[in-house]
N, C-alpha and C positions, 0 to 999 in steps of 0.2 A: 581518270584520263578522259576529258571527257572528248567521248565519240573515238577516242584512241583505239577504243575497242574496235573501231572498223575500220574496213581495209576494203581495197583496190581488189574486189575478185570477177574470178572467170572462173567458174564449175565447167569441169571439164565436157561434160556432154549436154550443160543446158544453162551456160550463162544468160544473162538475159541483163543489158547495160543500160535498158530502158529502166526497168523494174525497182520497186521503191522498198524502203525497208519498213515503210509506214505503212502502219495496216491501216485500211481505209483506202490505200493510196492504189491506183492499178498501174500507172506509170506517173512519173516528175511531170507530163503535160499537166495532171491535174490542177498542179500548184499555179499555171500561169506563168508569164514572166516574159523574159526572153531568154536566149541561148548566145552563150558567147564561148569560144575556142580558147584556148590558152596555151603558149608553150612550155614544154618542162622547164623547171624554177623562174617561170614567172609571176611575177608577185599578181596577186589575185587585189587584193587588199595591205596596209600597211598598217602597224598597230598606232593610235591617236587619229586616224581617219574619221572624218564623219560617217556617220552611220546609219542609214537613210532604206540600207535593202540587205537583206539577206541570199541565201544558194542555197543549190541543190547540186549535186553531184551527177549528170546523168552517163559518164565516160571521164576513167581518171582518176585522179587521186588529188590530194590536197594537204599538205602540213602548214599543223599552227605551232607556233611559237611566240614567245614573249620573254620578254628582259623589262627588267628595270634597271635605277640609275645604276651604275660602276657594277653591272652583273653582265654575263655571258647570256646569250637566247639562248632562251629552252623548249626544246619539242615540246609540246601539252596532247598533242594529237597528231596521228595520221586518222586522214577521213579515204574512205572511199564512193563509190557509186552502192545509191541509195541515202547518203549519207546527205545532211543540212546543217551550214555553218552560220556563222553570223547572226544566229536570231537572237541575242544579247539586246540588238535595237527593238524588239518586242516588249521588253522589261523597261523601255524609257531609257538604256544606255546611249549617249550622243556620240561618243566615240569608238571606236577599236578595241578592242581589249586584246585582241593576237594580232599578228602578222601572218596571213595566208598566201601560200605558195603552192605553184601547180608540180605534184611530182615526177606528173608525165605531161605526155600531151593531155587535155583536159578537156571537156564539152563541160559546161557551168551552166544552169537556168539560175538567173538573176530573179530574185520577188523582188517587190518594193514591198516597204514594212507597212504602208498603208493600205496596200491589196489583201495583202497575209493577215491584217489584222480585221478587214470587212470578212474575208471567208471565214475568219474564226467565230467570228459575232454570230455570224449567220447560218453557217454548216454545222448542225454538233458533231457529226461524221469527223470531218476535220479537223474541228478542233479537242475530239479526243483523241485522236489521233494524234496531234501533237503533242498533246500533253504525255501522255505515253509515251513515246518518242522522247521526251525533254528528262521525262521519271525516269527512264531507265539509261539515259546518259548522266545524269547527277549520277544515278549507283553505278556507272562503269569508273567513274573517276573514282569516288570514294573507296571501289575495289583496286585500283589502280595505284590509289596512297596508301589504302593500308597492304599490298602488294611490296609495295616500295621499301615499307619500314619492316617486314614480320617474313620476309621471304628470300634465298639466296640469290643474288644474280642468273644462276642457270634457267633456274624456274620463274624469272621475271619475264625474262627473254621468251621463254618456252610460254608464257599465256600474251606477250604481245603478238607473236606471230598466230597463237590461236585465234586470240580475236581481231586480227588485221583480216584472218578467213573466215572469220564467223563462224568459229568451230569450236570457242570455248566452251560451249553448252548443249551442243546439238551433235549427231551425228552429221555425217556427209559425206561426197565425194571429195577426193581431192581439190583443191582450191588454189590457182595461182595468184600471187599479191606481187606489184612492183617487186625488183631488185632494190631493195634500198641497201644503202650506205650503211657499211658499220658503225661509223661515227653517227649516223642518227641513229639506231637502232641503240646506239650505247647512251647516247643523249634518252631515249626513250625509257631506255632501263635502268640508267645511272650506277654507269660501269665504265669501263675504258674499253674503246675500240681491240686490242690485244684479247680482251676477254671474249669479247665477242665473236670473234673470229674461231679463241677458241672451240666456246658453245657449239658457235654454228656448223665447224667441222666432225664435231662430235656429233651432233645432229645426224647431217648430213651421212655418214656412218653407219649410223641407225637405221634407215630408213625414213625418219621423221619429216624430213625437206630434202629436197630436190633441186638442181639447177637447171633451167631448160628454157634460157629466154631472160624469163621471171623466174621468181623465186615460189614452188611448189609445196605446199604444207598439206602433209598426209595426219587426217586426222588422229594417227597411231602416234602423234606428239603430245596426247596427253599423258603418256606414259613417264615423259618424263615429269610431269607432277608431284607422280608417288613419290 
């Protein structure tokens, strides 16, 4: 999934919505750009778009999606803050390949692909950082498909909400990520909304998630793993 792994967080006692997930990076100013606001599901981007700039996530969240001919769109990703979408137009691609949509309200830094690609020339900071960055979103997706094909629904579910907090791997504090929709969360998992609900009640139960706004994900949801 690529960048699926990450999510819209607020650590409870030390968010910080500037803050980049690029090491190298000490806040999105780095990148340059400009900032533009967005309201929840407005379309950020459409898929077949020219492709001329890339984002940053710096407040907010972001899904992509994509369909082809006589198929339904499918979630590929929730991004959140920290998070960089669009750089597809980095590799020479001229158009779209997702449709990007704001999940909430949104703050967005715009690069243009021709600034992004002088700083890479010329920072190696940056541009391993990007690279990095780019390495380890290929292996979130490829963890994400073989997730898909070798794994139950309850446990798909239970590592998207992990990594929408960024807690698949790490310890943490609590972490809250949008309220999303069952129907995407099921699109995500590739399951039916009914199941999802189920999951989540059963969660919810546990202790594992939480409602309070957003939706709270206690890192003791690795439990249901085992």
């Amino acid at each position: 999934m690529g960048n699926g792994a990450a999510g819209v967080q607020r650590h409870k006692n030390h968010g910080n919505p500037g803050a980049s997930l690029l090491p190298g990076f000490v806040t999105g100013a780095s990148l340059g750009g400009t900032i533009s606001s967005y309201r929840r599901k407005e379309n950020i981007y459409k898929q077949g778009a020219p492709a001329y700039t890339l984002f940053y996530i710096q407040e907010g969240g972001v899904r992509l999606s994509t369909r082809t001919k006589n198929t339904a769109s499918a979630v590929t990703a929730i991004l959140g803050v920290g998070d960089i979408f669009g750089e597809l137009c980095l590799a020479g691609y001229p158009l779209r390949m997702t449709t990007a949509v704001a999940l909430t309200a949104s703050s967005i830094r715009t690069v243009k692909k021709a600034k992004m690609l002088q700083m890479l020339r010329k920072d190696n900071k940056t541009s391993n950082s990007m690279v990095s960055y780019l390495l380890s979103s290929v292996k979130d997706y490829q963890d994400h498909v073989a997730d898909l094909l070798t794994s139950s629904a309850e446990k798909r579910l239970a590592r998207v909400l992990l990594r929408l907090a960024h807690l698949e791997r790490k310890n943490g504090a609590t972490v809250e990520i949008p309220h999303l929709s069952h129907q995407v969360l099921a699109e995500m998992v590739g399951t039916t909304r009914p199941r999802i609900n189920l999951f989540m009640n059963r969660f919810r139960k546990k202790g594992y998630i939480d409602y309070d706004g957003g939706l709270e994900v206690n890192p003791s949801l690795r439990k249901a793993l085992r």
